[in-house]
C-alpha positions in Angstrom: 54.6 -7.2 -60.4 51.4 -9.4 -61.2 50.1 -9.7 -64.4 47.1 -8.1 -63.6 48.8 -4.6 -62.8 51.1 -5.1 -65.9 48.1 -5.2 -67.9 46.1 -2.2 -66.6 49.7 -0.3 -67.2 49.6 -1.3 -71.2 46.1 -0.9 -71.2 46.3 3.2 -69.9 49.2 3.7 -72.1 50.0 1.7 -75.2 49.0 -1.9 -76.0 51.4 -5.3 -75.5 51.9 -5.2 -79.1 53.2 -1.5 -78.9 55.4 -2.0 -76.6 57.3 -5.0 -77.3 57.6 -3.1 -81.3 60.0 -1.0 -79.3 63.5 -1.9 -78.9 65.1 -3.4 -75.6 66.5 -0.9 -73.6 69.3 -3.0 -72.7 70.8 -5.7 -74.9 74.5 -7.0 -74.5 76.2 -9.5 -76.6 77.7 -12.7 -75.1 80.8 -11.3 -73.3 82.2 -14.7 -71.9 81.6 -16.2 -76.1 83.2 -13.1 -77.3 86.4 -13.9 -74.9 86.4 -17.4 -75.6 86.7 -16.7 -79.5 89.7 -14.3 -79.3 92.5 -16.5 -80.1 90.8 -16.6 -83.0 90.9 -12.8 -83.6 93.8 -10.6 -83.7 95.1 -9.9 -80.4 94.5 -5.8 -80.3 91.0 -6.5 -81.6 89.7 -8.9 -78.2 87.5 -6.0 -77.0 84.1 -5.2 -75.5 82.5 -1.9 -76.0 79.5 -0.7 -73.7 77.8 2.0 -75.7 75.2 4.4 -75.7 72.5 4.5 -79.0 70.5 7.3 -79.3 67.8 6.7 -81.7 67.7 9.6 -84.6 63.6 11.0 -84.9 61.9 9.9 -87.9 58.5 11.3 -88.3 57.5 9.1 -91.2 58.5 6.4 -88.9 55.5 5.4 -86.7 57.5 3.1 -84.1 59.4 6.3 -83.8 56.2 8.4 -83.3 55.2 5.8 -80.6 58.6 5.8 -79.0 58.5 9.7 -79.1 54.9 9.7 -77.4 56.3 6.7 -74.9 59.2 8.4 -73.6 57.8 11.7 -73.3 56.3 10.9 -69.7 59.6 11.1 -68.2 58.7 10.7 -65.1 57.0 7.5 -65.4 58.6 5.8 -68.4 62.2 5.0 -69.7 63.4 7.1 -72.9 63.5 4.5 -75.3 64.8 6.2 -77.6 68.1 5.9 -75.2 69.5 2.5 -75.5 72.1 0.7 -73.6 74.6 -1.8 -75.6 77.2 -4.0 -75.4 79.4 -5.0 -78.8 82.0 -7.5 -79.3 84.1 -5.7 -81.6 85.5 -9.1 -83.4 81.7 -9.5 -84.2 80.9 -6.0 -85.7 84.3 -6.6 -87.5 83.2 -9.4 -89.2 79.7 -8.0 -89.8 81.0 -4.6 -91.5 84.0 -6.3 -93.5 80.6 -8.5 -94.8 78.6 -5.1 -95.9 79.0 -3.4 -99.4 81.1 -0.4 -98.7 78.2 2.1 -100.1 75.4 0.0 -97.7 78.4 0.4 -94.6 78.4 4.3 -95.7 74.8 4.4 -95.2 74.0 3.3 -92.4 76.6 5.6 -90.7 75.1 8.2 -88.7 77.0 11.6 -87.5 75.9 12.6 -83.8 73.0 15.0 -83.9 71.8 17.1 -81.4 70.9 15.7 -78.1 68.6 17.6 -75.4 69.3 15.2 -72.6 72.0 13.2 -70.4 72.8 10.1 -72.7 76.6 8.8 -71.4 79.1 9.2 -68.7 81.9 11.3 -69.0 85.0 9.8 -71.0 87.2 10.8 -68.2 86.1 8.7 -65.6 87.2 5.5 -67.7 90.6 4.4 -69.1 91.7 5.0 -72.8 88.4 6.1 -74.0 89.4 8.7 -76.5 91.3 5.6 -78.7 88.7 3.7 -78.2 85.9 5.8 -79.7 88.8 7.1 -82.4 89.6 3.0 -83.4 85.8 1.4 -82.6 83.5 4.6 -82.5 82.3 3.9 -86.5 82.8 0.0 -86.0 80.1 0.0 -83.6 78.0 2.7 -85.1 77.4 0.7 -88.3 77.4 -2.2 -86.7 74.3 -0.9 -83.9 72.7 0.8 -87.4 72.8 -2.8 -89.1 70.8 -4.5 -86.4 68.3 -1.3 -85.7 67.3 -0.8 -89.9 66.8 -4.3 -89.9 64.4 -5.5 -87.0 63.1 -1.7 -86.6 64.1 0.2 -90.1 65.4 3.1 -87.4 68.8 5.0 -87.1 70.7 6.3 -84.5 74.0 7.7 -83.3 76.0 5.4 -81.0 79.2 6.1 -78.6 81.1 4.3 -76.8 81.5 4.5 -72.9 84.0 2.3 -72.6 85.3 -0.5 -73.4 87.0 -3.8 -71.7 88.8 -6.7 -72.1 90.7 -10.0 -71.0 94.1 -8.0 -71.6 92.9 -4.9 -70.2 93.6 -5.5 -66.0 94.7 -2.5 -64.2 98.1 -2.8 -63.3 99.2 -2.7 -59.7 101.0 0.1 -58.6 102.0 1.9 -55.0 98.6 2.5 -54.2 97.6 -0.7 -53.9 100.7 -1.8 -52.4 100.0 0.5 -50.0 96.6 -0.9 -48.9 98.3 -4.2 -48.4 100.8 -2.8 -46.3 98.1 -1.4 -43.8 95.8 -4.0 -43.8 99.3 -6.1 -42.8 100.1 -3.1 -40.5 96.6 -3.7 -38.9 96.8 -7.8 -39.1 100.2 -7.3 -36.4 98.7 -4.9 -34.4 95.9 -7.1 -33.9 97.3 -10.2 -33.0 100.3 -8.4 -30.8 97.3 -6.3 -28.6 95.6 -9.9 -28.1 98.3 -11.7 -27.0 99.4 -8.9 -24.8 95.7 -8.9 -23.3 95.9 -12.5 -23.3 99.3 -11.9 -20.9 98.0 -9.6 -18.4 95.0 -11.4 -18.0 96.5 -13.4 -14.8 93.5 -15.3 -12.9 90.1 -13.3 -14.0 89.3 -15.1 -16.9 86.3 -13.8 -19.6 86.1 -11.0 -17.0 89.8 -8.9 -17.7 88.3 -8.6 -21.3 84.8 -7.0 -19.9 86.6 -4.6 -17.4 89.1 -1.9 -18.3 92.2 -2.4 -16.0 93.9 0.5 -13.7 97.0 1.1 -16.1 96.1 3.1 -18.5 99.7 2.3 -20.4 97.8 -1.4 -20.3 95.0 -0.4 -21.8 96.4 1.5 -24.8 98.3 -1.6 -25.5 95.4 -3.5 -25.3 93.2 -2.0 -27.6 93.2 -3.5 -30.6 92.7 -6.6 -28.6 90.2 -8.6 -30.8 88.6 -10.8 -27.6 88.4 -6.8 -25.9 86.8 -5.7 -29.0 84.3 -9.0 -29.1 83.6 -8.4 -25.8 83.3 -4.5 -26.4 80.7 -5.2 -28.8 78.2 -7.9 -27.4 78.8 -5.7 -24.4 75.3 -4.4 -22.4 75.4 -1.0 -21.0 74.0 -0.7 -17.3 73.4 3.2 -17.8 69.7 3.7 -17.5 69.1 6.0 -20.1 70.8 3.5 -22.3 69.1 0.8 -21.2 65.8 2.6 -22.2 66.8 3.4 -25.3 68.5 0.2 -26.3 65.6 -0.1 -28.8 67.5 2.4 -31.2 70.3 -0.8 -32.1 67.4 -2.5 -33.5 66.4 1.0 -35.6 69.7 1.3 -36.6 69.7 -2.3 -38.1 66.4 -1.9 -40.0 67.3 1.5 -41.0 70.1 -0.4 -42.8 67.9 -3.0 -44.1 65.5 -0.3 -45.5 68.8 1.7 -47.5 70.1 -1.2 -49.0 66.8 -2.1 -50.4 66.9 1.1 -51.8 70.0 0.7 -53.5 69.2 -2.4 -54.8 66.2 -0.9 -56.5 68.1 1.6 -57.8 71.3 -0.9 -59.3 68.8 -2.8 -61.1 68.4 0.0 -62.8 71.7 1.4 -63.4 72.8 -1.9 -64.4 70.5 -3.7 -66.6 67.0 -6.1 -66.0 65.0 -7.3 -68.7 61.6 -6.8 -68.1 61.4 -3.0 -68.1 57.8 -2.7 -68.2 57.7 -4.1 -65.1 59.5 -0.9 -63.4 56.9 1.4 -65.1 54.3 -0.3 -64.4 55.1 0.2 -60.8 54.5 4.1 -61.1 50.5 3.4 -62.2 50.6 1.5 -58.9 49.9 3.9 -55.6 51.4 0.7 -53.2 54.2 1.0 -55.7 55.2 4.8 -55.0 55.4 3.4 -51.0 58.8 1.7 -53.0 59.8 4.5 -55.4 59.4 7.0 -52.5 61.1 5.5 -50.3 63.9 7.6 -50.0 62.0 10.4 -47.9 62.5 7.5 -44.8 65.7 8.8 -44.7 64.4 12.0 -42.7 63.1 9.3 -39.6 66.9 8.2 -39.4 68.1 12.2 -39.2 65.2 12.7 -36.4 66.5 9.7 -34.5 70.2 11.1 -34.7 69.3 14.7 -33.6 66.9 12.5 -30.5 70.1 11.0 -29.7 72.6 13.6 -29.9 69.9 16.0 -27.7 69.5 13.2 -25.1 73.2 12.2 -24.8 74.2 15.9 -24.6 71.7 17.0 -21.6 72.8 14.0 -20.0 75.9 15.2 -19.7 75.6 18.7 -19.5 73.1 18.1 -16.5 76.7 16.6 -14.7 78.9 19.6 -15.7 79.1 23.1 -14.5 78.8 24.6 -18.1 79.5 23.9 -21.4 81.3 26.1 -23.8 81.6 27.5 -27.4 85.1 25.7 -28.0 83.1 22.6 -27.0 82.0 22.5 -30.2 85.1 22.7 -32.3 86.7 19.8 -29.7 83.5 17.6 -30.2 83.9 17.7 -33.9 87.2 16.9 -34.1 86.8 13.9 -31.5 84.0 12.1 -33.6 86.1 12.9 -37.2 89.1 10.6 -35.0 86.6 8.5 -34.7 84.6 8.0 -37.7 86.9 8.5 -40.4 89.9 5.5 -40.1 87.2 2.8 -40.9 85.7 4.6 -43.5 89.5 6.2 -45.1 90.5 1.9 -45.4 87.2 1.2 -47.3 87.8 4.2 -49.3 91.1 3.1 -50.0 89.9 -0.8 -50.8 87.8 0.7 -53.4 90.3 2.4 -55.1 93.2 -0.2 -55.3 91.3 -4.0 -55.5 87.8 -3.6 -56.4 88.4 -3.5 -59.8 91.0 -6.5 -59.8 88.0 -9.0 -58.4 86.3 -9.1 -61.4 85.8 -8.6 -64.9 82.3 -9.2 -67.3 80.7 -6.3 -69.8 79.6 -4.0 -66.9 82.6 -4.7 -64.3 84.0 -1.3 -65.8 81.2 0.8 -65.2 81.1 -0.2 -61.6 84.2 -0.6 -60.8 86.5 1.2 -63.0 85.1 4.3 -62.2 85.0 4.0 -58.5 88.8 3.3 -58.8 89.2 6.7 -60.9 87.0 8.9 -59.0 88.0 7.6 -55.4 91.5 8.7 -56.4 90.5 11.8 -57.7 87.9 13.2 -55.1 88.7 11.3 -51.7 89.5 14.2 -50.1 85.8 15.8 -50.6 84.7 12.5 -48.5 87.5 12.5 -45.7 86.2 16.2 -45.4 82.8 15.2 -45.0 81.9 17.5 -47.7 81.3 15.4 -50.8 77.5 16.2 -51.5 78.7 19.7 -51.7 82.2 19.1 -53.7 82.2 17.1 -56.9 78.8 15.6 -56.0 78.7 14.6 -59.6 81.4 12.5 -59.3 81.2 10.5 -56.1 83.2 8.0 -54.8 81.2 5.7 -52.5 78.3 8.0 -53.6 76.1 7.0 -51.2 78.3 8.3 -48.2 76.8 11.8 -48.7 74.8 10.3 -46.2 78.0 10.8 -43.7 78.4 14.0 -44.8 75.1 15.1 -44.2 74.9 13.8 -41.0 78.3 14.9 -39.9 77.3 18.7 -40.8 73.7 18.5 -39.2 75.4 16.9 -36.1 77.8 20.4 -36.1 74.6 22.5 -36.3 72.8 20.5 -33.8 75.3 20.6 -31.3 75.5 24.7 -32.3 72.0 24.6 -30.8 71.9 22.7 -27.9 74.8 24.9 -26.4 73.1 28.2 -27.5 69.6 26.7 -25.8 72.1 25.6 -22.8 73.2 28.8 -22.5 70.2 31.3 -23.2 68.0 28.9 -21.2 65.6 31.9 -21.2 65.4 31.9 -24.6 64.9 28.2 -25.6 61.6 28.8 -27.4 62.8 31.6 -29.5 66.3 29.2 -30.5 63.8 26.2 -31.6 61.4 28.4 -33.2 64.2 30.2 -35.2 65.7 27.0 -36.1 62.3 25.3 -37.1 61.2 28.2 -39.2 64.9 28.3 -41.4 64.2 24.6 -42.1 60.8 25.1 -43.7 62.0 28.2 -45.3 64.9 27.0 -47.1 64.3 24.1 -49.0 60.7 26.0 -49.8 63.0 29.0 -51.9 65.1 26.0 -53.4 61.6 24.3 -54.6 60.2 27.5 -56.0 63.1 29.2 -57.6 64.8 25.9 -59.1 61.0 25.0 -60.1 61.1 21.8 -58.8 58.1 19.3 -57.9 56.7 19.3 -54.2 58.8 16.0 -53.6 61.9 14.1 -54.8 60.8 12.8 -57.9 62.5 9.5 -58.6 62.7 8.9 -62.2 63.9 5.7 -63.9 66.1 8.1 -66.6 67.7 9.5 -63.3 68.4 6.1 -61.6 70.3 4.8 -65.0 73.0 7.2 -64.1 72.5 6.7 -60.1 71.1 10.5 -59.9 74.5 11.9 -61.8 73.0 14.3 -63.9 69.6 14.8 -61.8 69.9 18.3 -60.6 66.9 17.6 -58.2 69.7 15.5 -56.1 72.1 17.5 -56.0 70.1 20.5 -55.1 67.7 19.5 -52.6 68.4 16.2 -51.8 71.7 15.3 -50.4 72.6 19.0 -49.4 71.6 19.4 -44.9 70.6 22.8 -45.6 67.3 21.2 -47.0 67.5 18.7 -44.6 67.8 20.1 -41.3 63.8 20.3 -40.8 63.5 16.7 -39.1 67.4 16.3 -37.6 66.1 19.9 -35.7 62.9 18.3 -34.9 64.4 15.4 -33.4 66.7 17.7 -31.0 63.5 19.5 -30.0 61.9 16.4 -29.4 65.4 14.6 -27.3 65.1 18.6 -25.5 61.3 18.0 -24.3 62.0 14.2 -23.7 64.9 14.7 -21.4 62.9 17.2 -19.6 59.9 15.1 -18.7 61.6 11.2 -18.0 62.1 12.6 -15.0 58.7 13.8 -13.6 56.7 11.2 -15.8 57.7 7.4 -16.0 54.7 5.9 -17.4 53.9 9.0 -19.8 50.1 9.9 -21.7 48.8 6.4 -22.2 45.4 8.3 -23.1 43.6 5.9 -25.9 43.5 8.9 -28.0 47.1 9.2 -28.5 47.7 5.1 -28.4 45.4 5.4 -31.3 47.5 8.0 -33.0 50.5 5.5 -32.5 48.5 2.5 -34.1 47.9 4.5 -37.4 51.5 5.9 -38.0 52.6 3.5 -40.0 49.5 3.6 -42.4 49.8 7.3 -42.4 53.5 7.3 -43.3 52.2 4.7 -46.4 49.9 7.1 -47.2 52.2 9.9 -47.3 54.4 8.2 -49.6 51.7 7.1 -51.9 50.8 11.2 -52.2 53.4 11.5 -53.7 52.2 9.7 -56.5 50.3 13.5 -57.8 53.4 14.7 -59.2 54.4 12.1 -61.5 50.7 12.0 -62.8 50.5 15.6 -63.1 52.8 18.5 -64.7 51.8 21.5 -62.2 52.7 25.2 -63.1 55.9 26.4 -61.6 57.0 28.5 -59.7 54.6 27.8 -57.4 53.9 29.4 -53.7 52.1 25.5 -52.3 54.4 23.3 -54.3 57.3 25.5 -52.6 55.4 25.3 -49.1 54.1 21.6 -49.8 57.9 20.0 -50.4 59.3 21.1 -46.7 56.0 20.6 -44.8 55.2 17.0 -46.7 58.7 16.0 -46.0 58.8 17.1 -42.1 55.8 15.1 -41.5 58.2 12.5 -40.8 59.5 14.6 -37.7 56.0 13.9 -36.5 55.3 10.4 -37.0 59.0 9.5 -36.0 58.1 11.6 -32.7 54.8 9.4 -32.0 56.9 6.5 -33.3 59.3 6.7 -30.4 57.1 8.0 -27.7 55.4 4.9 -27.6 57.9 2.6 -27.8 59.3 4.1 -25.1 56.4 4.2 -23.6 55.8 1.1 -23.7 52.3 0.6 -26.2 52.7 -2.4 -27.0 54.4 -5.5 -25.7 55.2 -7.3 -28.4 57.1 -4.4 -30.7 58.9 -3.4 -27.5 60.0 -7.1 -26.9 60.9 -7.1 -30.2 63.2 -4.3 -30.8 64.4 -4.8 -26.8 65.6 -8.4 -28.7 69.4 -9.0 -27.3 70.6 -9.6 -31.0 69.9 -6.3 -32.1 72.8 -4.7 -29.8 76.0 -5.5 -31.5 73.9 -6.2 -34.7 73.3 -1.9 -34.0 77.1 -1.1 -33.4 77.9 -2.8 -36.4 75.8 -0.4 -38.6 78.2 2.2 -39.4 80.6 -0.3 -40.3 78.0 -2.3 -42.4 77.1 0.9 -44.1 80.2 2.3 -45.2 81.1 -1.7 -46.6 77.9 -2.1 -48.7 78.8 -0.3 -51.7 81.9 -2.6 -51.8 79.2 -5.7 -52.2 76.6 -3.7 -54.1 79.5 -3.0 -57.1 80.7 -7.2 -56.9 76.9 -8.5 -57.0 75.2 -5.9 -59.4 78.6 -4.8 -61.8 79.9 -8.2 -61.9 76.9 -10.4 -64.0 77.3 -11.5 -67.5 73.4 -11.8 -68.2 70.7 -9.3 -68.2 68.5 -10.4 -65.1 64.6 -10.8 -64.5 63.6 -7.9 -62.0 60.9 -9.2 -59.4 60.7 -9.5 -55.9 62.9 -12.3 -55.5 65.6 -11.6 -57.2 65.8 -8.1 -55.4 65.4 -9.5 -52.0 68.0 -12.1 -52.7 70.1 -9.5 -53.1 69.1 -7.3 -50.9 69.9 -10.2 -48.1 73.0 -11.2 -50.1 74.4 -7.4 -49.7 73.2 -7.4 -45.6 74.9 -10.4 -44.7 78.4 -10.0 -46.5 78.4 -6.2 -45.5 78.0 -7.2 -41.6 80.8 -9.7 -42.2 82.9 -7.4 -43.4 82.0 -4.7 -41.0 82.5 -6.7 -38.0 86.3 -7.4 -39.2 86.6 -3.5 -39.7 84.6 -2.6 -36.4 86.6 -5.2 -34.5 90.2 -4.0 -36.2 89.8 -0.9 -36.5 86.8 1.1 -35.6 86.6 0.0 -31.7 90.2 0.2 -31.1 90.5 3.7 -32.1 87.1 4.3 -30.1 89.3 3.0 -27.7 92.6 5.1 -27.6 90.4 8.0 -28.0 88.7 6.8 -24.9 92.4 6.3 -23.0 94.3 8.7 -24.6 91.9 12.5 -24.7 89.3 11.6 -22.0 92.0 14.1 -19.5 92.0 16.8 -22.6 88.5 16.5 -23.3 88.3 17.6 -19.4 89.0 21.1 -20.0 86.3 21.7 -22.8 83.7 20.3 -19.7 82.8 17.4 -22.9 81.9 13.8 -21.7 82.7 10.6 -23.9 78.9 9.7 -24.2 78.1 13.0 -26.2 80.2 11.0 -29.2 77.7 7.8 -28.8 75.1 9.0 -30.7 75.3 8.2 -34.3 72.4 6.6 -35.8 74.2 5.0 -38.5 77.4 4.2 -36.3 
């Protein structure tokens, strides 16, 4: 943020002065000094509470008055009257036993009522009913102390949680048991490659590349690691593939793009210091290109319905029909596929993430991915976790998967019906197109919500827990289905034509569309700035119509996108995304994806100071969390995804037979 931008945002709103009378949002004492002085201190009293202050109004007070004014643009602005804390209790022990009991009286505030979201649930942390019973006043004097003092304000504090040097989770079966199959996996691993290695006779590199006549070999040989390699650097000779080898290098910059997201977003949820940077960014229209980011995710559901609609008439086109039981058998194949990968990192986050590190926030992060991974894992192994106990995810930010996995069911519904009722195809689409808009629009108008996702900084401090906007029209695919059904439509009319037109419309009219895409998808985003400026009257009919319409533009652009890169517009983007390193750097996506929230909890959860947001220190991150998630997701890909690809591959291709289903329909997963 330049200094220039940060003083036009003080400028329209309150002056430098003003806003640094406020108190910090987030202020922690020293955890690692607090530690380091407990042998000094009794040994139940070596704890460290995170709390929650809320400030109690004053109207005689004019900070307060300025705090209230401040915080009332929510969707711009923090609350600052909602302050995050961190206490070493041996400190506010020493402070109180210092006060006059009638002074320590005082300053002791009861909660009051509270119109908003302030704390996490007690339940999603360990022992935090005796904590708040032993350190809830400690704290709340102490917090009162410092806020009369520098601000002459009051306000009610509670603990979240609180942590420790003695407080480690002990290790029970569970974790025991992810040792036992990562072992499990560790043997398999090295006994497939040296039985590869064995039956490898005379060809050399080329027995890995090929699969061999006996298909009792093969099974034995598919957790092969040098099969797997080679699986994985691997070029396909298929045409169709081949021309659409491009989408590897999507995949890896739609991966790029999320975990920027996310690393916005932890900032956030963590703690950064120089707040007014993040709120300046909403008085800046390039800065909304950042904050609305999230609607980018519709491209990546267009490219998977494009996909799943090219690979299915591909293979339809070789069969005699395709039926209804196709889809319940094509389901079923990809969840065998999908979900063993993703069940182990499930698991790893709730046995050993929260034994590799410790520090004020560790808990928050990790602690309660521990807890709520062992409470709700089943809504994720069901791919139904932005529907069940969305509000207590673990990995939260696999409702992608879900999403995916149940707009991949309807899609395939589709294409059968339009394979079927060929006479009917226009009708199908049309019917399909017209649910999309029409759904989300009755969300928008009867929930009165804004005509886009509004990202608000309150929102991201409790990753979107409490936001009802995310739960109800976000992450659910029945308000997303607009550009995943456009992108079917789109694979549909694609497969259609390759045949009859290789070159395709290179009219300067539409290579000119193609040219301004990208601009127009910036300027799309940046629209979205009129609803955080503005407080419309709701219901309304155009906000309603505006939300599905504005978000389905990206069907459009995401169609142009692809047409001319396939088309071949220009040379150097279609050299570029045709780059060889983008092929296994594209398998390893879905791998990559579901191990990022692993690295996002160790590098954002596990610091001891409150960092400097800016552009550095996100992208740091941001490359940080891209390199150590592809690391570990080429061990899981190479140990576990690919072989069961594999013994899918040797072992069902014979069943699959009899539902007329081919083993390329499963190869279409944008994020796989």
């Amino acid at each position: 943020m330049s200094i220039w931008m940060l003083c036009m945002f003080l400028t329209q709103t309150i002056t430098v002065d003003e806003y640094y009378r406020m108190p910090k949002i987030y202020d922690y004492d020293d955890y690692d000094r607090c530690v380091a002085e407990a042998p000094q201190a009794p040994a139940e009293d070596v704890v460290y509470c995170v709390a929650r202050t809320i400030i109690k109004p004053d109207q005689e007070s004019s900070l307060w008055r300025l705090i209230e004014h401040f915080s009332n643009d929510t969707k711009r602005h923090f609350r600052h009257d909602h302050l995050d804390r961190g206490f070493c209790i041996e400190r506010c022990r020493q402070l109180v036993q210092s006060l006059d009991v009638n002074v320590a009286e005082e300053l002791f505030v009861d909660k009051f009522p509270i119109s908003f979201p302030y704390i996490m649930h007690a339940d999603v942390f360990n022992n935090v009913s005796n904590d708040r019973a032993r350190y809830g006043r400690l704290i709340n004097i102490c917090q009162n102390h410092a806020l009369r003092q520098r601000y002459n304000l009051t306000g009610y504090t509670e603990i979240e949680y609180c942590t420790g040097p003695k407080r480690s989770t002990p290790i029970d079966g569970l974790d025991i048991s992810f040792l036992l199959i990562t072992g499990l996996i560790v043997v398999l691993v090295i006994s497939s490659t040296c039985y590869d290695r064995y039956t490898s006779k005379q060809l050399g590199n080329e027995h890995y590349k090929k699969d061999v006549p006996c298909r009792k070999t093969m099974v034995l040989t598919s957790f092969s690691l040098v099969r797997n390699w080679y699986r994985l650097v691997s070029r396909s000779k298929d045409q169709l593939n081949e021309d659409l080898k491009f989408f590897q290098a999507i995949r890896f910059f739609t991966f790029c793009l999320v975990v920027v997201g996310h690393c916005g977003d932890l900032f956030t949820t963590t703690s950064f210091a120089n707040t007014q940077d993040r709120e300046a960014e909403y008085y800046n229209p390039l800065g909304h290109i950042l904050i609305n980011g999230s609607l980018i995710v519709q491209s990546f559901f267009e490219m998977s319905g494009f996909l799943l609609s090219i690979h299915f008439l591909t293979t339809q086109a070789k069969l005699k029909k395709v039926s209804w039981a196709a889809i319940f058998v094509t389901v079923a194949y990809r969840y065998i596929r999908l979900t063993p990968a993703y069940a182990y990192i499930l698991l790893l986050h709730a046995t050993w993430l929260p034994k590799l590190q410790d520090g004020p926030l560790w808990p928050r992060g990790a602690e309660v991915e521990r807890n709520l991974c062992r409470r709700n894992w089943w809504t994720n192994l069901l791919y139904v976790n932005n529907y069940v106990n969305a509000d207590e995810p673990c990995l939260q930010q696999a409702w992608y998967l879900a999403c995916d996995y149940q707009l991949f069911t309807v899609g395939l519904i589709i294409l059968v019906a339009v394979t079927k009722y060929k006479k009917y195809v226009v009708h199908i689409f049309s019917v399909a197109g017209a649910i999309a808009i029409l759904i989300p629009a009755l969300v928008v108008y009867f929930y009165q919500f804004d005509g886009v996702f509004v990202v608000t900084l309150q929102a991201e401090r409790f990753i979107y827990w409490f936001d009802e906007m995310y739960h109800k029209i976000y992450i659910p695919f029945h308000t997303n289905i607009g550009c995943y059904v456009g992108g079917v439509v789109y694979g549909y009319l694609y497969y259609r034509v390759r045949a009859s037109d290789s070159k395709g419309n290179r009219s300067g009219f539409l290579k000119f569309l193609w040219y301004i895409t990208v601009p127009c998808g910036m300027l799309t985003l940046m629209i979205s700035m009129i609803f955080y400026t503005n407080n419309f009257e709701k219901p309304s009919l155009w906000i309603s119509l505006f939300f599905p319409l504005h978000k389905n533009a990206w069907a459009l652009f995401g169609a142009i996108v692809l047409y001319g890169i396939i088309y071949n517009y220009n040379r150097f983007v279609k050299s570029v995304v045709n780059f060889p390193a983008f092929v296994p750097l594209g398998r390893l996506t879905y791998c990559a994806y579901i191990s990022h929230v692993f690295f996002l909890k160790n590098f954002f959860y596990g610091t001891r100071d409150i960092p400097y947001f800016s552009n550095v220190s996100m992208y740091t991150k941001v490359i940080s969390v891209i390199v150590a998630s592809y690391i570990l997701g080429a061990i899981v890909a190479l140990t576990l995804e690919f072989p069961i690809s594999a013994l899918q591959k040797h072992l069902l291709t014979k069943q699959l037979g009899k539902y007329q289903i081919h083993f390329n329909v499963f190869k279409v997963f944008l994020i796989e």
